[in-house]
C-alpha positions as CSV (number, residue, x, y, z in Angstrom):
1,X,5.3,2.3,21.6
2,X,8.8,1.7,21.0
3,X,8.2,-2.3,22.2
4,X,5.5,-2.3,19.4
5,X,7.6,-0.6,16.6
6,X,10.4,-3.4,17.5
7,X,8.2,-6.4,17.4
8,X,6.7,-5.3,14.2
9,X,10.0,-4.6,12.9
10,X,11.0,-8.2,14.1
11,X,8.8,-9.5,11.1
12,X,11.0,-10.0,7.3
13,X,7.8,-9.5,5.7
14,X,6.7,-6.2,7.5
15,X,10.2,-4.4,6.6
16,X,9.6,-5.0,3.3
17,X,6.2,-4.0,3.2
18,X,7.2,-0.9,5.1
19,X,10.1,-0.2,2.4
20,X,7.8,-0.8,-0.8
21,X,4.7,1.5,0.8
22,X,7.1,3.9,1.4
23,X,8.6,4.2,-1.8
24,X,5.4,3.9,-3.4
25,X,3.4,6.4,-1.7
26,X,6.1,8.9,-2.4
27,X,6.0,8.5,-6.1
28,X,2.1,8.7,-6.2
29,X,2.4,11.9,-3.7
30,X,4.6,13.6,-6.4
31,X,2.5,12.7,-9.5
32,X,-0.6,13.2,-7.2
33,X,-0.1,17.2,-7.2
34,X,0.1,17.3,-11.6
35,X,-2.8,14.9,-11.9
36,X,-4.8,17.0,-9.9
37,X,-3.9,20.8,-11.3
38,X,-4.2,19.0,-14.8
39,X,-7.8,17.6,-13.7
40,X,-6.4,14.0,-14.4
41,X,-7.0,12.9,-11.4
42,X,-9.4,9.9,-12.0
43,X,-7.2,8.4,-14.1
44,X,-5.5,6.6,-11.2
45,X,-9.0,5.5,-10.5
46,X,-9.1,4.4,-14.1
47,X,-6.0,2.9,-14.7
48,X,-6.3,0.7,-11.2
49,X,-9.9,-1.0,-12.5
50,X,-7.4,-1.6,-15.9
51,X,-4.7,-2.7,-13.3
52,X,-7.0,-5.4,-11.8
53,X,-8.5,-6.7,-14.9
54,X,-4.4,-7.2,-16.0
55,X,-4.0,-9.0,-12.5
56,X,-6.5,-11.4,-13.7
57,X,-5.5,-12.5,-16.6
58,X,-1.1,-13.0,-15.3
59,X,-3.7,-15.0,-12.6
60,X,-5.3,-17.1,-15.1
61,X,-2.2,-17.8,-17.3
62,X,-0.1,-18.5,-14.1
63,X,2.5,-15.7,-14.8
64,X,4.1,-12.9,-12.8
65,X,1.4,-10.6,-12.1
66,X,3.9,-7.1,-12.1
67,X,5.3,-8.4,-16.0
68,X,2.0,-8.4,-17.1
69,X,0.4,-5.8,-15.7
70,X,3.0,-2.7,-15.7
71,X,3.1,-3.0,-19.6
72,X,-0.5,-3.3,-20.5
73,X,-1.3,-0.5,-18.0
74,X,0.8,2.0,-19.7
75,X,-0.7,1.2,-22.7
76,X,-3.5,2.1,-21.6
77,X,-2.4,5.1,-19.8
78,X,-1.5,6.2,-23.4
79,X,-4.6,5.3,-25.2
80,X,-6.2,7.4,-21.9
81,X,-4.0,10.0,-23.1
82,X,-4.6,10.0,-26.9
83,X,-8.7,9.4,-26.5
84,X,-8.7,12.8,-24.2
85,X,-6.6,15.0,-26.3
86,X,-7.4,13.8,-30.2
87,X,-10.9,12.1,-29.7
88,X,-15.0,13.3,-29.3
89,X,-14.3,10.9,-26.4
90,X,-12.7,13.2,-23.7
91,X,-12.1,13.3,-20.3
92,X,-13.9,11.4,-17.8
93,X,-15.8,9.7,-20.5
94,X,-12.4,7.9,-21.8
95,X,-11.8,7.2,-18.3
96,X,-15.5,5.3,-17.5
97,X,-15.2,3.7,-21.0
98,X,-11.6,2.0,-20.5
99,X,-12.0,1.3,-16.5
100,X,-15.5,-0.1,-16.7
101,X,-14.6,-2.7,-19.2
102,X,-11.1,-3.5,-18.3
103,X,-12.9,-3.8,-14.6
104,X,-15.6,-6.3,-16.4
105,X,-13.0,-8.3,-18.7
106,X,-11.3,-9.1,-15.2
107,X,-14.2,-9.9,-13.3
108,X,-15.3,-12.4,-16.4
109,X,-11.8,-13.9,-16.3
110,X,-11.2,-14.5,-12.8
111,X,-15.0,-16.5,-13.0
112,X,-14.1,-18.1,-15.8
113,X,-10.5,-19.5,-14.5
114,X,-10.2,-19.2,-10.8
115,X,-13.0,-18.7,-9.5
116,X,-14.3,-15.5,-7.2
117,X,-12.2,-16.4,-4.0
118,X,-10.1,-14.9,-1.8
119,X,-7.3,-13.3,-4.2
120,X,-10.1,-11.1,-6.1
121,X,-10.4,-9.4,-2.5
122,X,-6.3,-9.0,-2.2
123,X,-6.8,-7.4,-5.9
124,X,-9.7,-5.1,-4.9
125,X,-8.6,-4.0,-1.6
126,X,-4.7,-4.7,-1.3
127,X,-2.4,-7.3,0.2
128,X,0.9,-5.7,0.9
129,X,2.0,-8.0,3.7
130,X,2.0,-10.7,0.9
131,X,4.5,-10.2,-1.5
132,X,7.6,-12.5,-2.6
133,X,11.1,-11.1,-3.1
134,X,11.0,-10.6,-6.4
135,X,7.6,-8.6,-6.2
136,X,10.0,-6.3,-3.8
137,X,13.2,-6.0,-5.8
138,X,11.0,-5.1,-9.0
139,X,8.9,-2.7,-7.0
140,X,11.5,-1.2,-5.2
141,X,13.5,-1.0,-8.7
142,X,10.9,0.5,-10.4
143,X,9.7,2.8,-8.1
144,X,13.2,4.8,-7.7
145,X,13.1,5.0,-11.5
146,X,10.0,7.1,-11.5
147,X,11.4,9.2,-8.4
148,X,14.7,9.6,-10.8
149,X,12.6,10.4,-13.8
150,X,10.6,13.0,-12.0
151,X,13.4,14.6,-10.1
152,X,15.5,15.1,-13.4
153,X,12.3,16.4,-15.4
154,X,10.7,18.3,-12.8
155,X,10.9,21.9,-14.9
156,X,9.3,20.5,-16.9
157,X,6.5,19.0,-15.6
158,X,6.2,22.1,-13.8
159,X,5.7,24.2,-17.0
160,X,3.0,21.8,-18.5
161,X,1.3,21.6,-15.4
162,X,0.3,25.3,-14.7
163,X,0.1,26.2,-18.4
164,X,0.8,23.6,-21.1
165,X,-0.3,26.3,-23.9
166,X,2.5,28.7,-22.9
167,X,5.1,25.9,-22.1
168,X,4.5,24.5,-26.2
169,X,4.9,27.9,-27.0
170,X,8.4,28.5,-25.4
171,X,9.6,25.0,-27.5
172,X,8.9,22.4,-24.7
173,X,7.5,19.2,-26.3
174,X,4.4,19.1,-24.2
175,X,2.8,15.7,-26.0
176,X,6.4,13.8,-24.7
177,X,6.3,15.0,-21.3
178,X,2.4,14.3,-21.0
179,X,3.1,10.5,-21.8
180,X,5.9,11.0,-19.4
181,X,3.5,12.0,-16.8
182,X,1.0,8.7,-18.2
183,X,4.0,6.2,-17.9
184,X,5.1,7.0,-14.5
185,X,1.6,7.3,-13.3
186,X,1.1,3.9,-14.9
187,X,3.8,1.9,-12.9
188,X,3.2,3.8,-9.6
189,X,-0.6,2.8,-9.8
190,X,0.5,-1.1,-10.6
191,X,2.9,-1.0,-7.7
192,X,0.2,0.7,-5.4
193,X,-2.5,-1.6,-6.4
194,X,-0.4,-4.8,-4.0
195,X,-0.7,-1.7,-1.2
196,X,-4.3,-0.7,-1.7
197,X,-6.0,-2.4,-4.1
198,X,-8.0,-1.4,-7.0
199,X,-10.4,0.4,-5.3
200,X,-8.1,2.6,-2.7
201,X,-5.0,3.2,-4.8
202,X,-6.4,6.7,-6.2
203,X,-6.8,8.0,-2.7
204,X,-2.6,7.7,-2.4
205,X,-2.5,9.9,-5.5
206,X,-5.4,12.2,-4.1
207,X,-5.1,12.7,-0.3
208,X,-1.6,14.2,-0.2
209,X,-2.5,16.8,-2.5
210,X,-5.2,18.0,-1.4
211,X,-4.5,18.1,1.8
212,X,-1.3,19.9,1.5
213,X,-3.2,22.4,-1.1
214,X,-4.9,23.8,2.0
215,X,-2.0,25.1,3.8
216,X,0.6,25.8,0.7
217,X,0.3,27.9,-2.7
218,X,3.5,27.0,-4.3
219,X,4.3,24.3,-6.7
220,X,7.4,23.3,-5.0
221,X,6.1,23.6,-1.2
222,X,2.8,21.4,-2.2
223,X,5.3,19.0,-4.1
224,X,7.7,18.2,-0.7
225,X,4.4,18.3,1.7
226,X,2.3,16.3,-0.2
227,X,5.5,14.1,-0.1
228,X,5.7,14.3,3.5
229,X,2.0,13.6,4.3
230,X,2.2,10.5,2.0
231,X,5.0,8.7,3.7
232,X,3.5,9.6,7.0
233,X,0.1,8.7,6.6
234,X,1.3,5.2,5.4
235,X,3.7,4.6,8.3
236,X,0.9,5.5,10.6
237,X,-1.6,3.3,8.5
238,X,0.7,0.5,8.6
239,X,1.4,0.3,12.3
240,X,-2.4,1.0,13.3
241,X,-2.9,-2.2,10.9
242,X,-0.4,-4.2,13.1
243,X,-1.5,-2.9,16.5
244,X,-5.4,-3.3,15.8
245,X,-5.6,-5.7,13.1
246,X,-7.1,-3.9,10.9
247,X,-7.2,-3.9,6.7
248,X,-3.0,-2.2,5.7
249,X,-4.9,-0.2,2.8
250,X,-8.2,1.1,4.8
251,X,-6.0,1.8,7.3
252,X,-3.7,4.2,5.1
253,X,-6.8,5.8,3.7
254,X,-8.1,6.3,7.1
255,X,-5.3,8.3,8.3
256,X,-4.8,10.5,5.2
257,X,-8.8,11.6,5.4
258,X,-8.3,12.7,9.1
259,X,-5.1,14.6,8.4
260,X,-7.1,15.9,5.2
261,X,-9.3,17.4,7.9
262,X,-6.6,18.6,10.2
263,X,-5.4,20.6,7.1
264,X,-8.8,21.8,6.3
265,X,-9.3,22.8,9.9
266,X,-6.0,24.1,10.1
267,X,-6.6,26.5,6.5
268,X,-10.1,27.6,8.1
269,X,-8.4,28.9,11.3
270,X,-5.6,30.5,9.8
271,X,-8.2,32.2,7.2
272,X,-10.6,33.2,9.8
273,X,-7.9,34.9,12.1
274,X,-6.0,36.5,9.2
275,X,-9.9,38.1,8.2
276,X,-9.9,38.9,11.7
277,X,-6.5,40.7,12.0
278,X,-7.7,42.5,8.8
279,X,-11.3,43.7,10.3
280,X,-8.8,44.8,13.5
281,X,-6.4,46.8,11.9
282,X,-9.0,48.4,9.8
283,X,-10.8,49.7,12.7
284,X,-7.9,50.6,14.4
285,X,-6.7,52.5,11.5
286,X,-10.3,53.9,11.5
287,X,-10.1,55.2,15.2
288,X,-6.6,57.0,14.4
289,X,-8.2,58.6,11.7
290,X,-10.9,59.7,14.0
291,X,-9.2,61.1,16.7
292,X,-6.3,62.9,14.0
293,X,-9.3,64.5,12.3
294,X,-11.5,65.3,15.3
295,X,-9.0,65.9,18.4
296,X,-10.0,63.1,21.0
297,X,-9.6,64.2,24.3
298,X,-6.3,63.5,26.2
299,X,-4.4,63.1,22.8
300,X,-2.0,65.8,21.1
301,X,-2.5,66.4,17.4
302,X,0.5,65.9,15.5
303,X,1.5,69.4,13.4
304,X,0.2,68.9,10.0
305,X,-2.8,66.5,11.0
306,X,-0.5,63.7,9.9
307,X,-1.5,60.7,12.1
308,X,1.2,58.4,13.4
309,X,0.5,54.5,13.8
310,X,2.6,51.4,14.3
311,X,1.7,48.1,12.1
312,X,10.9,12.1,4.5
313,X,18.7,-17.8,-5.7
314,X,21.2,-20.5,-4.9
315,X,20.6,-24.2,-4.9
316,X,18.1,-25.9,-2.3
317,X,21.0,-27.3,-0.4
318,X,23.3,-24.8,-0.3
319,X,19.9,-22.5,1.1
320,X,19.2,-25.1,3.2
321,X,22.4,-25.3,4.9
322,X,22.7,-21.8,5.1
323,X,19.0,-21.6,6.7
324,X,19.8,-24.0,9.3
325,X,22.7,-21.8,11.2
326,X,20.2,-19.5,11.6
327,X,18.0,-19.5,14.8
328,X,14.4,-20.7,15.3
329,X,11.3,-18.5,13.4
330,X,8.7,-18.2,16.2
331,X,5.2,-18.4,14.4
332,X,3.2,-15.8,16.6
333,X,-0.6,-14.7,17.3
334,X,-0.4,-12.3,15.8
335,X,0.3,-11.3,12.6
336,X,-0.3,-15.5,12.1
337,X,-1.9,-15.5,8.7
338,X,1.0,-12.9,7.2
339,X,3.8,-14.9,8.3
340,X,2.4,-18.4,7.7
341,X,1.8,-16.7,4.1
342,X,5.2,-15.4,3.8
343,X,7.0,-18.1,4.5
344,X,5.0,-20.1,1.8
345,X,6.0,-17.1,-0.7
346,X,9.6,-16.9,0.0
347,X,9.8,-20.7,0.7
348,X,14.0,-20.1,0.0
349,X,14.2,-17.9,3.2
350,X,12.9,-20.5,5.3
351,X,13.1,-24.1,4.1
352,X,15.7,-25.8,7.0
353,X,15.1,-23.2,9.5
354,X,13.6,-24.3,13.0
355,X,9.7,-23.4,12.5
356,X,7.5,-23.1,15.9
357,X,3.9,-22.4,16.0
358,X,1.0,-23.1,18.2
359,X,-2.2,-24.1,16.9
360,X,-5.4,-26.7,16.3
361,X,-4.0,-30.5,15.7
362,X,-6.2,-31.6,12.7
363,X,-5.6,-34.8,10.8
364,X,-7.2,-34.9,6.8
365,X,-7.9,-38.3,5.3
366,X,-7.9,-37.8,1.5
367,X,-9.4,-40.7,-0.7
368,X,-7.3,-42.8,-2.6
369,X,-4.1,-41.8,0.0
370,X,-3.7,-44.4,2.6
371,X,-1.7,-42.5,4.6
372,X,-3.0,-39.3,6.6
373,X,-2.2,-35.6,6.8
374,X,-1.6,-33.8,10.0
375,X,-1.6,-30.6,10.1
376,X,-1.5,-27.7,12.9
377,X,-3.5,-24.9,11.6
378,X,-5.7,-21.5,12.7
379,X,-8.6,-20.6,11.4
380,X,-9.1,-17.1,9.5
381,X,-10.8,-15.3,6.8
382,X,-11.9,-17.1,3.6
383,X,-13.7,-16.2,0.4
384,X,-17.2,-16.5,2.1
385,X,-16.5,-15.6,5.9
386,X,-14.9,-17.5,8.6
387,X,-14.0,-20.9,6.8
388,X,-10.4,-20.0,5.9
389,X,-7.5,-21.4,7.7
390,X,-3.3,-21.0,8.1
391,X,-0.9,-23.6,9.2
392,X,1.3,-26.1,8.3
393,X,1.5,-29.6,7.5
394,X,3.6,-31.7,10.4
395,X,5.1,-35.1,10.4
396,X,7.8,-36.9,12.6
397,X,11.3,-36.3,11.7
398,X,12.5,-39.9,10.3
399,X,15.8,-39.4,11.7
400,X,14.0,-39.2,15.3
401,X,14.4,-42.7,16.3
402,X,11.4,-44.6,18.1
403,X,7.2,-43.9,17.1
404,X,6.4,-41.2,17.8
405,X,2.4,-40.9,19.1
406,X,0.1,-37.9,17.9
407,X,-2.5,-36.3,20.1
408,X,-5.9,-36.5,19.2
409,X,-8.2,-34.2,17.0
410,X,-8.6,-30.4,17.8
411,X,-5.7,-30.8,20.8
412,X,-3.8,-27.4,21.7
413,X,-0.5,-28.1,20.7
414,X,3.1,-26.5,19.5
415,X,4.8,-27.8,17.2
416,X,8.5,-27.2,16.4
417,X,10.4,-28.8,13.9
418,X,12.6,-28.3,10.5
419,X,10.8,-26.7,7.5
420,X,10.9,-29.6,4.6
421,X,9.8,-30.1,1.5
422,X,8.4,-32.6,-0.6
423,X,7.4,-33.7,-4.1
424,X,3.9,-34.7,-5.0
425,X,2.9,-34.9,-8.7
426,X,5.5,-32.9,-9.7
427,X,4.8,-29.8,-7.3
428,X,6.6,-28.9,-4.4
429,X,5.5,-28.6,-0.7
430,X,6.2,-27.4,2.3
431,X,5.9,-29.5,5.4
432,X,7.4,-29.2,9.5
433,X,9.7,-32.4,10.2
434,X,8.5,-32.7,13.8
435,X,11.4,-32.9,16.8
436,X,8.4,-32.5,19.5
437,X,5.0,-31.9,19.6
438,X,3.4,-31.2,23.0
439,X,-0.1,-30.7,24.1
440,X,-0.8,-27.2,25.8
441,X,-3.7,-27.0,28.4
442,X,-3.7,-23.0,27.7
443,X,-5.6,-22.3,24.1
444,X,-4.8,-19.5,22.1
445,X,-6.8,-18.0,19.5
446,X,-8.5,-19.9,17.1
447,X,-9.9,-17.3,14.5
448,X,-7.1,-14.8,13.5
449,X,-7.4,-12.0,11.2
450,X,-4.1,-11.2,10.5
């Protein structure tokens, strides 16, 4: 286990996947318990479809997905707000009106622009183990804010939770502190949605809750449970995803339904024996009484009749330079896809490290391009099945001296090398300036998952 929990801590990516999810799930634990007294909580439902159709369109114009989304989420966390509390349109009904067609305005631009390929799916259902610094510093920014916000406020959200009629009445300015609640429910379901996706990300707000609802009555006790069972339930999610190679956000959801159903198990236990303490003590009671009032034999009767009983950057050179001190960056089985991915997302951790990978030696002819691509690749998931595939592009070092031969097509090889880049039309890219190449007679796997 402790092997395991070092190798996966070995990867850049997973620590900050591990440090985001974490903060994350603890905001949307805290909110969670409001939303859900207040009966909002679909609107983390409702407010991920608008999160997704605002991923789409930073996709399509080629922008920073969190810049655009966080601020047109909140707007329409507030015009959620407003259509509930001052409009014929109320409740779940605002919800189903603003989802739905945010849901259909993405859907129409990703087909329109993109295409439906493999990024709708890291939209819908998550991609946490792909996400580039900046994604992390503005996350993890972000997300202390709203744990600051709802520290510092928490009185009040307290009061407007369990009875917003009395709380206007005492002079608290209920209307400010609901938008307070929208707004930081707005940038925690953003943030969530690179964790779970559109279509999980309300089960982070809802799972903790409930769960801890079964075992505690008070505000404060569901509040620190529910934050408890949040930031375990994702630690536990996130390791099952490395160990088994299963989906990060299914995985989370996974674990919070079955400790929803410990709880649950747990409540109907402790119910059944305190109902069955009650019945005991009632008939024991009942058989004092008896034998006060009717003298059973081999007791004394008290004088009286009374009865007695007990009862949780730089330049390119200067990174470059800096990157090669380091050591070499082992490209592994597993976890292939999410570290070939990373290191094309944070290009400026990598670029003049020592790469080494094993894989399939392919060679690409493209028209008009006299000279050929190589390239040492996997194959994976893609937008229609098994016709994706992760690697890099390879080439011989020019500073090796001599040719340098190439094996032939679909060899097992490794390749090692210095991570380069290139210019080509004006856009940068990343290739592995060979210092050997060498055939393996043991295959790995092809197809990976992860």
């Amino acid at each position: 286990m402790f092997t395991a929990l070092a190798e996966m801590f070995s990867y850049a990516f997973l620590v900050r996947a591990f440090i985001v999810g974490t903060l994350v799930s603890l905001c949307a634990a805290l909110l969670g318990v409001s939303l859900i007294l207040k009966r909002y909580s679909m609107i983390g439902d409702g407010l991920s479809h608008v999160g997704f159709g605002t991923l789409a369109l930073a996709t399509a114009l080629n922008v920073a997905p969190l810049t655009v989304s966080i601020p047109l989420v909140v707007a329409a966390a507030f015009l959620l707000l407003r259509l509930s509390e001052n409009s014929r349109i109320r409740g779940d009904a605002a919800i189903a009106l603003i989802s739905t067609g945010s849901l259909a305005a993405g859907v129409f631009i990703i087909s329109m622009t993109t295409g439906m390929n493999t990024d709708v799916c890291n939209f819908l259902f998550g991609s946490i183990l792909a996400m580039t610094r900046s994604d992390v510093y503005l996350s993890i920014g972000l997300s202390v804010i709203v744990l600051i916000l709802f520290v510092v406020f928490y009185n009040k959200l307290f009061a407007i939770t369990f009875d917003e009629t009395f709380a206007g009445a005492t002079g608290v300015r209920t209307g400010v502190y609901n938008m307070l609640i929208a707004l930081l429910t707005a940038v925690t379901i953003v943030l969530g949605m690179r964790m779970m996706g559109a279509m999980l990300i309300s089960s982070l707000i809802v799972f903790p809750a409930l769960s801890s609802m079964r075992l505690f009555k008070r505000f404060k006790s569901v509040t620190v449970c529910s934050a408890c069972v949040s930031t375990l339930c994702f630690f536990a999610g996130i390791i099952i995803s490395y160990v088994y190679a299963t989906p990060t956000g299914a995985s989370v959801v996974i674990i919070n339904i079955f400790v929803f159903l410990l709880f649950w198990a747990v409540n109907v236990f402790s119910v059944f024996m305190k109902e069955k303490r009650t019945a005991m003590g009632m008939a024991s009671a009942l058989c004092v009484l008896l034998a006060a009032s009717c003298g059973s034999p081999g007791t004394v009767k008290p004088a009286g009749g009374a009865s007695q009983s007990v009862v949780l950057p730089s330049a390119v050179d200067d990174i470059v330079s800096k990157n090669r001190e380091a050591g070499v960056v082992e490209i592994k089985e597993k976890m292939f896809i999410a570290q070939t991915n990373d290191v094309y997302l944070n290009a400026e951790d990598y670029v003049g490290k020592t790469i080494r990978l094993e894989g399939l030696f392919k060679i690409e002819q493209y028209a008009g391009i006299d000279t050929p691509y190589c390239f040492v690749l996997r194959y994976g998931p893609g937008c229609c099945g098994n016709d994706g595939n992760a690697g890099f592009e390879v080439a011989w070092d020019k500073e090796i001296s001599g040719e340098k031969p190439y094996p032939e097509i679909d060899d097992w090889v490794e390749a090692s090398g210095e991570l380069k880049y290139y210019e080509e039309d004006g856009y940068p890219y990343l290739y592995i300036a060979l210092s050997s190449l060498k055939v393996l007679e043991e295959k790995g796997a092809e197809f990976v998952t992860q």
